[in-house]
Structures are given as C-alpha cells and as structure tokens.
C-alpha positions in Angstrom: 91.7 117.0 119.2 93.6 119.6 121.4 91.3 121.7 123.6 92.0 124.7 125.2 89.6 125.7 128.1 89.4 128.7 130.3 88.4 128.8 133.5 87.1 132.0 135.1 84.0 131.9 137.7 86.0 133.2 141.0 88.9 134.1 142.3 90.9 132.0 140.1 92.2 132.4 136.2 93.0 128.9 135.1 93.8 128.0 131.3 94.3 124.1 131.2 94.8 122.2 127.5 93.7 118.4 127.3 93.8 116.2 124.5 91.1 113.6 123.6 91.9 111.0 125.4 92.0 112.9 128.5 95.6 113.9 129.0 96.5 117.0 130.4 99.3 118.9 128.8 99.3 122.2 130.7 97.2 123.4 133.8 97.7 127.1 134.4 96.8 128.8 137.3 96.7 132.6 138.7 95.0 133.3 141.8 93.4 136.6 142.9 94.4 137.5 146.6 92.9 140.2 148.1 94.7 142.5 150.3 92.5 143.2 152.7 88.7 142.0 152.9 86.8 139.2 151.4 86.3 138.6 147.3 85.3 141.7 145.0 84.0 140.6 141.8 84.9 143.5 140.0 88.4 143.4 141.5 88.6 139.7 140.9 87.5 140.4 137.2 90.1 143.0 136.5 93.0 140.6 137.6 91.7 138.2 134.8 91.5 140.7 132.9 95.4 141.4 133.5 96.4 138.2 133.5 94.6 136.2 130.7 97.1 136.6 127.9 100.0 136.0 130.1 98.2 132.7 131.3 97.1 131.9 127.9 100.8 131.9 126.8 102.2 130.0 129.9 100.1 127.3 130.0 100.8 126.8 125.6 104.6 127.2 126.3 103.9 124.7 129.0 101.8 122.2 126.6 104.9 122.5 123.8 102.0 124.0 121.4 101.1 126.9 119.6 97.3 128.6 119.5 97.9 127.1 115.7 98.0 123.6 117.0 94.5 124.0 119.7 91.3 122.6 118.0 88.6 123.9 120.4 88.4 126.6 122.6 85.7 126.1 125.7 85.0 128.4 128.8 83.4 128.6 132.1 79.6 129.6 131.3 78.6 129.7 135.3 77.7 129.5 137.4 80.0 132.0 139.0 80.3 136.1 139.4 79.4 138.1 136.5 82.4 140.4 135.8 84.9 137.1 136.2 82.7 135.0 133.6 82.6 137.6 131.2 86.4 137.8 131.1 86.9 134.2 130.5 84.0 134.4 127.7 85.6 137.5 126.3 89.1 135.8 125.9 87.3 132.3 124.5 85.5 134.2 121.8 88.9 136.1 120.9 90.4 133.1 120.5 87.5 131.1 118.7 87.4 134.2 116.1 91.2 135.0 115.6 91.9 131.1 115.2 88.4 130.2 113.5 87.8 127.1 115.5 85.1 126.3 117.5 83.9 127.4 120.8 82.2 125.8 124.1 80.5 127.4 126.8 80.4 124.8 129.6 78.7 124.4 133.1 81.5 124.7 135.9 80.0 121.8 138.2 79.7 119.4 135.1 83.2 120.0 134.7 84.4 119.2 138.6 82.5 115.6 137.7 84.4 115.3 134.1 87.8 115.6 135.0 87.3 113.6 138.7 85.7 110.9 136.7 88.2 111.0 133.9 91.2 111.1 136.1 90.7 108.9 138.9 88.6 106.1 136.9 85.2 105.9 138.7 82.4 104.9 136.6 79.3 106.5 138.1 79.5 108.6 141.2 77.3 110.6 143.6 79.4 113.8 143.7 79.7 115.9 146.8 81.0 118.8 145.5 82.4 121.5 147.8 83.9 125.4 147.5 83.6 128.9 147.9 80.3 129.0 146.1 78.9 125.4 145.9 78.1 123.0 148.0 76.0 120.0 146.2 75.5 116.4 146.3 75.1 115.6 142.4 74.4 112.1 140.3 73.5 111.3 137.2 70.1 110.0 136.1 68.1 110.3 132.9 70.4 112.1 130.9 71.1 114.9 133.9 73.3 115.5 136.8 70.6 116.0 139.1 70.9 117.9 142.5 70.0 115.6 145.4 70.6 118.4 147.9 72.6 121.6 148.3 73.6 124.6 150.6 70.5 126.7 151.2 72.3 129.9 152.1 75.7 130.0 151.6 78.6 127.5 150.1 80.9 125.9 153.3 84.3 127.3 151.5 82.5 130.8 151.9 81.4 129.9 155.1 84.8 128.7 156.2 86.6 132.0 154.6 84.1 134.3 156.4 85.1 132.5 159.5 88.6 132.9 159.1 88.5 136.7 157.6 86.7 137.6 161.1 88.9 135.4 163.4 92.2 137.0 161.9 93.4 134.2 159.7 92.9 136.4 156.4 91.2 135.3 153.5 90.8 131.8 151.5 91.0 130.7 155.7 90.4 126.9 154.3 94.1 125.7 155.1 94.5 128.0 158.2 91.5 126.2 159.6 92.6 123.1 159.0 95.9 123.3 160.6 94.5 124.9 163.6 91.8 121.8 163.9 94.6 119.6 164.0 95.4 121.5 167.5 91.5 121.3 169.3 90.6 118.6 171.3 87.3 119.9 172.7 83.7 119.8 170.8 81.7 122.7 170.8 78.2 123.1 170.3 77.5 124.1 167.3 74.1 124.0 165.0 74.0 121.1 163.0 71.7 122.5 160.3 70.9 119.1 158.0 67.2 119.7 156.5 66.3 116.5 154.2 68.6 116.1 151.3 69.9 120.0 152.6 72.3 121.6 154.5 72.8 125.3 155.6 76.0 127.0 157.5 75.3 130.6 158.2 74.0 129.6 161.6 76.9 128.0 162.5 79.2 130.3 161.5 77.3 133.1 163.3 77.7 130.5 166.9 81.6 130.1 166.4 82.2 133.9 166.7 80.0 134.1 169.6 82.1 131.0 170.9 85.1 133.0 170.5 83.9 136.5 171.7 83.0 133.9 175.2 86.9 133.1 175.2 86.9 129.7 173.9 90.0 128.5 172.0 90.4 129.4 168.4 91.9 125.3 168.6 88.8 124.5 169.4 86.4 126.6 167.7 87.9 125.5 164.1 88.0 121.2 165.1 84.8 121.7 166.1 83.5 123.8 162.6 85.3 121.1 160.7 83.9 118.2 162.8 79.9 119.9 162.7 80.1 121.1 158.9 81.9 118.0 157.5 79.6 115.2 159.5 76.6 117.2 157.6 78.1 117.0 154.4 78.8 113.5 155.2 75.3 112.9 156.3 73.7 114.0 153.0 76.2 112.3 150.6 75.7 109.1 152.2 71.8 109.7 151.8 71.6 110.6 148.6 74.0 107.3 147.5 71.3 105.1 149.5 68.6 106.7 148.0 69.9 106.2 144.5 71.8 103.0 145.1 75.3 104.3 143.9 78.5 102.3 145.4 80.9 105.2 144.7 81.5 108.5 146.1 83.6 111.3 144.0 85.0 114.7 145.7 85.5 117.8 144.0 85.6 121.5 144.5 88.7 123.5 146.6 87.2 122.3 150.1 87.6 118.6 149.3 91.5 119.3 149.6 90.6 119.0 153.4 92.2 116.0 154.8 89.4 115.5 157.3 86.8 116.0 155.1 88.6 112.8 153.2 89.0 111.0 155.6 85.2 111.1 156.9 83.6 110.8 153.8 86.2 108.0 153.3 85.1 106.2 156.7 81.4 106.3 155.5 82.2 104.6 152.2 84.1 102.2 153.5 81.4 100.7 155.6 79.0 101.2 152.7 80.8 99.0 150.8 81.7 101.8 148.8 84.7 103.6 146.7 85.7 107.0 147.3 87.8 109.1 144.9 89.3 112.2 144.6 91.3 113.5 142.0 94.7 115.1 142.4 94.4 118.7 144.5 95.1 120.9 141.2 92.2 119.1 139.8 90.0 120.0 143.0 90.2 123.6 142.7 88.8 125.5 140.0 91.8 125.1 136.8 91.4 125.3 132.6 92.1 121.6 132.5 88.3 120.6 133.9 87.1 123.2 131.4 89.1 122.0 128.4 88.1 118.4 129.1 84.4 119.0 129.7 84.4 121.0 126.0 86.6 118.3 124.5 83.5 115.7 125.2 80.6 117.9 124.9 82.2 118.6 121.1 83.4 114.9 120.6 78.7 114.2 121.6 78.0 116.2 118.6 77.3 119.4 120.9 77.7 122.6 119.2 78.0 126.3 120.1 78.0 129.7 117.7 79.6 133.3 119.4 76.4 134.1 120.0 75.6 131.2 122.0 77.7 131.6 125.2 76.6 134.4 127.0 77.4 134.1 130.4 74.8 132.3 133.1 75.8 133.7 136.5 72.9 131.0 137.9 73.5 128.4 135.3 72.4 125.0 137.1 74.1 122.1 137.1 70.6 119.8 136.3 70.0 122.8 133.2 72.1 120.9 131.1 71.1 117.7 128.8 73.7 115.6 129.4 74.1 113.8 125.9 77.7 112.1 126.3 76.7 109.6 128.7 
C-alpha cells in the first residue's frame, strides 16, 4: 500500500510517501520563515496554503508515482495551530475525495515515535520528544503512549527561539545557539526548573536576558541554556525509563538535532545499560513521511476514518489515542 501523508501543525509543509514496509520514497519539505518576528499562525497557514499543491507534486515526482498510484491519504490531526492543521486537513480531504481512497487523521507525537521506531529499529522506547511546541517524555503501556512528564509552560524549541529572537540571532535560533555554545566556557546560574516527572523553561529564559542586559557573554549565556535545559530533560527521561523499567531511549522532535542534547542523553543511557536512538535529522523535524507511515499502520490495524471524521484537534493528546497496532 502507498501512503501519502501530510504534514501541517507549524511552521513546516511536509508531504512524505511511504510504502508498507516502511520505505520512504519521497520526503518533501517547505519551511515558513518569517521575516521579522516570531511564528504567526495565520501567516504560517497561508504559506501552506501556497505551497501544498506544489509540494504535493514534488514529493510524487520525487516518489516516481502518480496520485493514481497512492492508496491512502493521512494528515496531521494536532496537535498544532489551528489555521496550519486545517490546511493540511483541507488538502487530505481533496485528495481522499478526487482519488476516492481512504483518509487518516493522525496524532503528530504518535507519529515522531512511528517513524523513529520504524527507522532506527528499537523495539520499545521511552520517547523524549523535543520542539517548538512539545516537550514530552512518552512510553507505551496498556494500549497508550502515555505521558510520563512534560513542559508545563512552554516547549524548549519555543523557549530556545524566543531566546535567540531577543538576543539578535533571528528566528528558529536552535542552530545559532548551538554553534555559539560550542564557544562558552563559563556556567551561569540559571533556574533549573525540574518538578517530579515535569519540567518548565520560561524562568530560565526570563534569567538569560537579564544575564545578558548584566554584560555576560552571549558564549556563555547560550552553553550555559543548553547545559541547564538539556541536564532537565535528561533528568526526567532517565526517571521516567527507571520508573517503567525500559532499557531504550528514542529522540524525536527538531530539538533532538542538537548534538549536545545527543550526546548527554547518550551518556545517561550508556551507564543505564541502555540504547539510545535517533533517527536521521529529516526524520526529527516535522516531515509527510512520519505522517504517511503513522496512517499506513493505523489503516493496515483495521483503523478507519470517514471525511467527516478528521476535524482538526488543535489540543489532541498524545495518551487520547487507543493505540491498537501494538
């Protein structure tokens, strides 16, 4: 079965085509950058909107395929911003009706977990996935991924973009921080905000800009965000794969590109006794192929989904969905 999935939460347009046994034949990416500012959703939304068809067409040509060859179209559901979802949604159900075949909404977490499983071979994972708009620890237990702590104000991508946008490093400030970390030698005080399973960053990104308006080097400020923000999510995952007894760690979400972040969360598996994996860095951002794969297996467990079905869930949980494939 050839799957066609469409990726649409954020910043990002992704249209990525997988067949069933977990190949990816096209991965198709446009970005929205802003010019100025942080992320509007409606601005965001209207790039999708400008780019779908195109993206559509590139990542088929890409594939060798025609829309006549694609079996299933599937789509980001949420969680995610409203006007991007319903863009993706919009172009799904086009497709599903012009080409009658079916269609699947799917949960954008779930589908970080899919594809890193899938691709990098690990059997049964706590997750810690990290972005713009997410930051979880996930597992699987009782036919759920269940949520064994998370962010409670805002994801540490968002954190680190906010960060950037006010130190002058313009926005998606994730790379820019990280080369500048590889320059600091000198650890700051920052709040380490770890509660239980939890972890929250707006406090910490409020003490870096009052580190830098006291004239402390920018070097500095960004190793020690990385070093503060990563040993918490570090903490946490390693808590949550004690508490459940799980020997393998799996990274996904655009922050895990970070090399540090690897390498600590690495470090702590290592001494666990445990395996870390992380999937290729295309696969770590948001991108179709993790939607296509997701709706290839939720169709392949007997899941089914009419048009009206797959209204968008701009707060659609990652332990909301019965997990039935497992």
């Amino acid at each position: 079965m050839i799957t066609l999935g469409i990726e649409g939460t954020a910043h990002t347009l992704g249209v990525g085509i997988v067949d069933s046994d977990g190949r990816i034949l096209s991965n198709v990416l446009d970005m929205h950058r802003p010019l100025s500012g942080g992320l509007h959703p409606r601005e965001a939304a209207n790039h999708h909107a400008d780019v779908v068809a195109d993206v559509i067409s590139r990542s088929l040509k890409e594939a060798g395929l025609t829309l006549c060859d694609v079996d299933l179209v599937s789509f980001s559901m949420g969680p995610g911003l409203g006007p991007c979802l319903r863009v993706a949604a919009t172009a799904a159900r086009a497709l599903s009706s012009m080409q009658d075949i079916p269609i699947m909404g799917v949960n954008h977490c779930i589908a970080h977990i899919e594809i890193g499983s899938i691709t990098t071979g690990c059997g049964d994972p706590v997750l810690l996935y990290a972005s713009g708009g997410n930051t979880q620890v996930i597992a699987y237990s009782d036919e759920r991924y269940r949520i064994f702590g998370e962010t409670q104000d805002i994801g540490v991508g968002n954190m680190l973009d906010k960060l950037g946008r006010e130190l002058g490093l313009g926005y998606y400030a994730g790379p820019a921080i990280e080369r500048l970390a590889a320059q600091g030698d000198k650890l700051l005080d920052l709040p380490y905000s770890v509660k239980g399973m939890d972890v929250a960053f707006s406090g910490m990104m409020t003490a870096a800009l009052a580190l830098h308006r006291k004239g402390e080097r920018i070097e500095d400020i960004a190793f020690s965000v990385q070093e503060t923000a990563f040993a918490m999510l570090t903490e946490v995952t390693e808590r949550a794969m004690a508490h459940i007894g799980k020997d393998e760690v799996l990274l996904g979400g655009g922050v895990v590109q970070n090399m540090r972040l690897r390498e600590m969360v690495g470090i702590m598996a290592e001494e666990r006794g445990a395996r870390m994996f992380c999937p290729d860095r295309r696969l770590c951002m948001d991108n179709g192929a993790m939607i296509a794969w997701l709706g290839n297996v939720m169709y392949a467990s007997g899941v089914r989904m009419r048009i009206e079905d797959t209204a968008v869930r701009q707060r659609f949980r990652t332990d909301e969905v019965r997990v039935v494939w497992r």
